[in-house]
Chimera marker file (.cmm) of the C-alpha trace (Angstrom):
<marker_set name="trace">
<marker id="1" x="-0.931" y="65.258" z="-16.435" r="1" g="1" b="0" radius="0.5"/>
<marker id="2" x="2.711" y="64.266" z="-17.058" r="1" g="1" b="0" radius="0.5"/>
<marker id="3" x="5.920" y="66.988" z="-18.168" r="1" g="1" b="0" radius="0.5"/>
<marker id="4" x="6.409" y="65.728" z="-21.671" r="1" g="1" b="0" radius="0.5"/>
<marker id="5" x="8.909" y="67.663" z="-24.348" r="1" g="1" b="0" radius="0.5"/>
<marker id="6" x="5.608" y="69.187" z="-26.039" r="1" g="1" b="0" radius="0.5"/>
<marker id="7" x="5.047" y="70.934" z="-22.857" r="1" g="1" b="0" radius="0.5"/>
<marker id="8" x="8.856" y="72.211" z="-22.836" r="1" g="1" b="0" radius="0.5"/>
<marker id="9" x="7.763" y="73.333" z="-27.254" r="1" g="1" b="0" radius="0.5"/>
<marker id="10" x="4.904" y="74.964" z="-25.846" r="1" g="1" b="0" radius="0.5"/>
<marker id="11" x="6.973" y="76.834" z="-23.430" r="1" g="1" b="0" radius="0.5"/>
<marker id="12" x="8.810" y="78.427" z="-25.671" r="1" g="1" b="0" radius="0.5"/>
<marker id="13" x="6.499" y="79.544" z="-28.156" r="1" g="1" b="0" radius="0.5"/>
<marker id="14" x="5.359" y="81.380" z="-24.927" r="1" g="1" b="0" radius="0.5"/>
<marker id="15" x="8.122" y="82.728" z="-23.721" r="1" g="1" b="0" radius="0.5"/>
<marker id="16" x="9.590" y="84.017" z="-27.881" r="1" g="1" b="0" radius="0.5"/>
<marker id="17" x="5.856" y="85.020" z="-28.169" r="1" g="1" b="0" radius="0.5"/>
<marker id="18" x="6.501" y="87.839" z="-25.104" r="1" g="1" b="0" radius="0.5"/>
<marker id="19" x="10.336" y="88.418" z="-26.087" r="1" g="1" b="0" radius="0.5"/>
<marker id="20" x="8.886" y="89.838" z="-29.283" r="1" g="1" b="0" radius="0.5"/>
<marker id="21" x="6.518" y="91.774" z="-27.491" r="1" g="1" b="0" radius="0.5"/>
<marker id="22" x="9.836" y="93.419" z="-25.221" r="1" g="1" b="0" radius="0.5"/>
<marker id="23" x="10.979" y="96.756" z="-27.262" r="1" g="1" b="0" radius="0.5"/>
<marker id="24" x="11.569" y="99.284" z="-24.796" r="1" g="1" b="0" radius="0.5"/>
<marker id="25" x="15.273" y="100.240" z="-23.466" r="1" g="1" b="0" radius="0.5"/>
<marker id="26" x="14.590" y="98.873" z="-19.963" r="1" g="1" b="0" radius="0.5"/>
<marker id="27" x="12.836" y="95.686" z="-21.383" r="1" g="1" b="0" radius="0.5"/>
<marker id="28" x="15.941" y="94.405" z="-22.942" r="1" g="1" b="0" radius="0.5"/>
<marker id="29" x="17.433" y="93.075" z="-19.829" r="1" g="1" b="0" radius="0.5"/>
<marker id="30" x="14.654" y="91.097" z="-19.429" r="1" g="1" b="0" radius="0.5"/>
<marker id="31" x="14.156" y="89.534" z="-21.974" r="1" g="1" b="0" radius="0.5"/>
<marker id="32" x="17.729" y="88.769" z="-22.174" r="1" g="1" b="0" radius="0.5"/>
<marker id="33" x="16.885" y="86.651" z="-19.350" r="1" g="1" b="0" radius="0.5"/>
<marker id="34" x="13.875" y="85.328" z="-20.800" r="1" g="1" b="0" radius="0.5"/>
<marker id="35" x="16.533" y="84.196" z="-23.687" r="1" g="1" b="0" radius="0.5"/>
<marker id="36" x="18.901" y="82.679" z="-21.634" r="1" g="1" b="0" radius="0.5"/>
<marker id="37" x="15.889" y="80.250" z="-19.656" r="1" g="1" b="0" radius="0.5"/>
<marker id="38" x="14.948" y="79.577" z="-23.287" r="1" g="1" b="0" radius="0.5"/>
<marker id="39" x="18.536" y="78.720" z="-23.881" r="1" g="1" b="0" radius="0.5"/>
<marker id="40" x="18.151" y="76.004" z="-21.018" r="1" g="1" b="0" radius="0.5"/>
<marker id="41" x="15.115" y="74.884" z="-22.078" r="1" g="1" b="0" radius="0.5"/>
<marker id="42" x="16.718" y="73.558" z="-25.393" r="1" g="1" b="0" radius="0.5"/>
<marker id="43" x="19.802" y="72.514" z="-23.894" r="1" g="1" b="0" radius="0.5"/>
<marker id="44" x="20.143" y="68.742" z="-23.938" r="1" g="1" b="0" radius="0.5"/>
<marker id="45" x="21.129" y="68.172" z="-20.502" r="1" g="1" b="0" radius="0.5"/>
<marker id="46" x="17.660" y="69.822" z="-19.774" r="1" g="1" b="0" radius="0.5"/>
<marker id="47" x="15.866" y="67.706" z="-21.964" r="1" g="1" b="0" radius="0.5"/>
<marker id="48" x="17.408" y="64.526" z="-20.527" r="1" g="1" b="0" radius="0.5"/>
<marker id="49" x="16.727" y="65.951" z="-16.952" r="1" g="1" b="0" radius="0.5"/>
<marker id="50" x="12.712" y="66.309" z="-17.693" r="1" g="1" b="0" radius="0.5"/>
<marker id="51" x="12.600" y="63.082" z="-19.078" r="1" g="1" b="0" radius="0.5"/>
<marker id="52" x="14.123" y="61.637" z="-15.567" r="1" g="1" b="0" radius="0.5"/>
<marker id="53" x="11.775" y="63.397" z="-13.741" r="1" g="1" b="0" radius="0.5"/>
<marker id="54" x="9.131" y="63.043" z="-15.713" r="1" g="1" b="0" radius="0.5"/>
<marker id="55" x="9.898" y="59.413" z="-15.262" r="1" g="1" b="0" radius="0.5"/>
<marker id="56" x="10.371" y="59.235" z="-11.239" r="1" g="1" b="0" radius="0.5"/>
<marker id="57" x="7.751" y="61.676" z="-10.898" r="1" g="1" b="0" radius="0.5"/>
<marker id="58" x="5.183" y="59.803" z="-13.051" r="1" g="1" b="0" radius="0.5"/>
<marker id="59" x="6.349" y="56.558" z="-11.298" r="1" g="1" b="0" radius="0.5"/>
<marker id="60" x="5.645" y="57.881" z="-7.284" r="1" g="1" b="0" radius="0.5"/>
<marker id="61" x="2.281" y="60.301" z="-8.967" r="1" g="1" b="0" radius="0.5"/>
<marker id="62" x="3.996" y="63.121" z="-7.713" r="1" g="1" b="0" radius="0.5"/>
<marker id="63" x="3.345" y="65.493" z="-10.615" r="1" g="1" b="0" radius="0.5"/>
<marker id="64" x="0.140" y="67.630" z="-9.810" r="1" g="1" b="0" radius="0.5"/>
<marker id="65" x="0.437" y="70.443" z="-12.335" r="1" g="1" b="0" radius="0.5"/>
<marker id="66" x="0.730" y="70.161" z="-16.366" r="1" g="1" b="0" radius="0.5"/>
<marker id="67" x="4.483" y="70.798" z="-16.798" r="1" g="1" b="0" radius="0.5"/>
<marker id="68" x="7.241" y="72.452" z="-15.183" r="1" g="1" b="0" radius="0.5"/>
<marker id="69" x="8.346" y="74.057" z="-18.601" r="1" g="1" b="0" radius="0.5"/>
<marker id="70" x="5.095" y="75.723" z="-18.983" r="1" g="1" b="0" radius="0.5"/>
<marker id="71" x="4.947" y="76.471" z="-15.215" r="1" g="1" b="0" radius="0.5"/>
<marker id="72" x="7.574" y="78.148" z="-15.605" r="1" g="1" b="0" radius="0.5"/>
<marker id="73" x="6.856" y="80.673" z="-18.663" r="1" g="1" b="0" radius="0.5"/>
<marker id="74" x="3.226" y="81.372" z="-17.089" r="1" g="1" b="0" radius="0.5"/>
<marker id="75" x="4.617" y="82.393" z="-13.661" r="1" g="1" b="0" radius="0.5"/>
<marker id="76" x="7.258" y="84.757" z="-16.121" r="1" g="1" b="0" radius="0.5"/>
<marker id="77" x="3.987" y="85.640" z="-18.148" r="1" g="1" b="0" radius="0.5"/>
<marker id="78" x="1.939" y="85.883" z="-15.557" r="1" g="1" b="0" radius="0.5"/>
<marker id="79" x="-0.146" y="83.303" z="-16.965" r="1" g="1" b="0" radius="0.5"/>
<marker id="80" x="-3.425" y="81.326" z="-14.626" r="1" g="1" b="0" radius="0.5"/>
<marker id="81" x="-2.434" y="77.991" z="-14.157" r="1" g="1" b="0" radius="0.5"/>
<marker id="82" x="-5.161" y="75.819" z="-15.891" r="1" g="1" b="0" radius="0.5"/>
<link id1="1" id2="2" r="1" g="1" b="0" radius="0.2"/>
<link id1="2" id2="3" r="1" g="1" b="0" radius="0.2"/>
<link id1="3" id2="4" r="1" g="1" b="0" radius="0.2"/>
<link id1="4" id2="5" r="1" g="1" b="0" radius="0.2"/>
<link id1="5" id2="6" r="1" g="1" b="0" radius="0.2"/>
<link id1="6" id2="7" r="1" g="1" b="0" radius="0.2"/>
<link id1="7" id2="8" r="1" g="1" b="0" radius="0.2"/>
<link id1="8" id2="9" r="1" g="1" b="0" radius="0.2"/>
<link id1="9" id2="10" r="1" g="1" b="0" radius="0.2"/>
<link id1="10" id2="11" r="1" g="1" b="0" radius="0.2"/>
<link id1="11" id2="12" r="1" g="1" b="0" radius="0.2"/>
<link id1="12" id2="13" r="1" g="1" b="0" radius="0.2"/>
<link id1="13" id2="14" r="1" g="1" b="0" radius="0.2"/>
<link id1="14" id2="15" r="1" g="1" b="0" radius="0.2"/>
<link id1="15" id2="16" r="1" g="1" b="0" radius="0.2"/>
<link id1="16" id2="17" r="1" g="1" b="0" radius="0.2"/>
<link id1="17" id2="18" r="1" g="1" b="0" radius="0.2"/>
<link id1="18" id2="19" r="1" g="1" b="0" radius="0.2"/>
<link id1="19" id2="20" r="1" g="1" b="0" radius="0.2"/>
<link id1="20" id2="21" r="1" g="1" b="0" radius="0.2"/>
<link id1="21" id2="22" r="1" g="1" b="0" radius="0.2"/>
<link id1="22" id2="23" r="1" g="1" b="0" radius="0.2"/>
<link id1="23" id2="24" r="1" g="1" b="0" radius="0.2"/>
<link id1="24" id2="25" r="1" g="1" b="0" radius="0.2"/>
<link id1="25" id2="26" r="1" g="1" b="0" radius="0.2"/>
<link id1="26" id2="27" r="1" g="1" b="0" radius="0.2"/>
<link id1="27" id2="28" r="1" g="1" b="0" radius="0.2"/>
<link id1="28" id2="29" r="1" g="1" b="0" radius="0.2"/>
<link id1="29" id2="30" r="1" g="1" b="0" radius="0.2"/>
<link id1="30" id2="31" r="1" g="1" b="0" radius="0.2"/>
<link id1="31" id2="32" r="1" g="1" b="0" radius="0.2"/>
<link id1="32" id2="33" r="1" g="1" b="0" radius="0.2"/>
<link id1="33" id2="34" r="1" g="1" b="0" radius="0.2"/>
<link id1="34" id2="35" r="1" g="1" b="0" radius="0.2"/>
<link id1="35" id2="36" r="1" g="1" b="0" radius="0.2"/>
<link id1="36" id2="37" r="1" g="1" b="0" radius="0.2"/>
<link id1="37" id2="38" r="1" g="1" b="0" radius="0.2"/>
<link id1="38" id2="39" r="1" g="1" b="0" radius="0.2"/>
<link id1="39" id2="40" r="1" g="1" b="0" radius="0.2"/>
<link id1="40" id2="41" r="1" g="1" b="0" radius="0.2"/>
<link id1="41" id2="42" r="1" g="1" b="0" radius="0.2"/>
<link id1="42" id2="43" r="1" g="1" b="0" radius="0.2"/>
<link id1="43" id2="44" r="1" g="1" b="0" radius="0.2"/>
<link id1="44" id2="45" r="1" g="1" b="0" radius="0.2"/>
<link id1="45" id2="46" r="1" g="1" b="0" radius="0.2"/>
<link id1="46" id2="47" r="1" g="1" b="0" radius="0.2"/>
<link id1="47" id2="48" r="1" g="1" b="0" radius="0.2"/>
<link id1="48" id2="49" r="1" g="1" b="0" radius="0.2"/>
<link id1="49" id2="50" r="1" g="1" b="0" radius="0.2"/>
<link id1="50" id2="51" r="1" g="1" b="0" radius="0.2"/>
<link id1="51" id2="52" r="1" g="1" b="0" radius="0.2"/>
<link id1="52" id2="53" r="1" g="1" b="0" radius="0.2"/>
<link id1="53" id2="54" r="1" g="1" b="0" radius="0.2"/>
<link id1="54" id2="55" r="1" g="1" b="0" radius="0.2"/>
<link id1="55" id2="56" r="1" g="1" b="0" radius="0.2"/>
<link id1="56" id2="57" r="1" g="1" b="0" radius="0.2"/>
<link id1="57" id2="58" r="1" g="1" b="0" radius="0.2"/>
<link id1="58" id2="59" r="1" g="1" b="0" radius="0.2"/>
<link id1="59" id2="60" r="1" g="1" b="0" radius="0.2"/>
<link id1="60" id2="61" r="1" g="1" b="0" radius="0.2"/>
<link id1="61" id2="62" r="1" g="1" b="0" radius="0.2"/>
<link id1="62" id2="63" r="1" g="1" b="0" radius="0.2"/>
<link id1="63" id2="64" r="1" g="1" b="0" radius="0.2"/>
<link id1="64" id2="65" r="1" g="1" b="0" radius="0.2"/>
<link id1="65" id2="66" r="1" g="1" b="0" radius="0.2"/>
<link id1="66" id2="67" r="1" g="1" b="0" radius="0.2"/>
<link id1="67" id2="68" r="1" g="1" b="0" radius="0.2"/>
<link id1="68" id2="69" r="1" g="1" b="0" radius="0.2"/>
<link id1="69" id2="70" r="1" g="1" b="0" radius="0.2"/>
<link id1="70" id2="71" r="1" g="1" b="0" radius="0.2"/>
<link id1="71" id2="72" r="1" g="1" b="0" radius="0.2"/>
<link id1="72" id2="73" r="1" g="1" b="0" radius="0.2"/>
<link id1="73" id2="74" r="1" g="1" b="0" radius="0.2"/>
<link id1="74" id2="75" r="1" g="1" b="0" radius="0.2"/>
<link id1="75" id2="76" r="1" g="1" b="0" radius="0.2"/>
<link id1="76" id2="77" r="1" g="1" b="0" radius="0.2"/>
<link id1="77" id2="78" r="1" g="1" b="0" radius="0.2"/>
<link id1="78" id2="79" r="1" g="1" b="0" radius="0.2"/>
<link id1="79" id2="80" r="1" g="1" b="0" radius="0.2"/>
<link id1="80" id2="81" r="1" g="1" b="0" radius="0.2"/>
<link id1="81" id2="82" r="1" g="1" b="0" radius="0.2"/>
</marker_set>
């Protein structure tokens, strides 16, 4: 499979899925952090950086796992990798 921008959508209905899930005092920083890596995920200078990658990397068949978006929220959810 490729990176595409539905993987980055599905990323972050991950990651705001476990932000509302963070209540406690000393979850807060957290998922302040978990905001801000949302932040980037929906920044156009990210989007336009996947879709070069996604391009070079689909080009050379370099891309092995679904999506670095998602990678990324199931290593912070602690997710399995299917």
């Amino acid at each position: 499979c490729t990176c595409s921008f539905l993987d980055t959508d599905r990323a972050l209905v991950l990651l705001e899925e476990y932000c509302k899930k963070l209540r406690k005092p000393e979850e807060q920083q957290l998922k302040k952090a978990i905001r801000k890596v949302m932040g980037i995920f929906k920044s156009s200078l990210f989007q336009a950086l996947l879709g070069s990658f996604t391009k070079k990397a689909t080009r050379h068949g370099t891309i092995s796992y679904p999506s670095l978006p998602a990678a990324v929220a199931y290593d912070v959810l602690g997710c399995p990798k299917d």
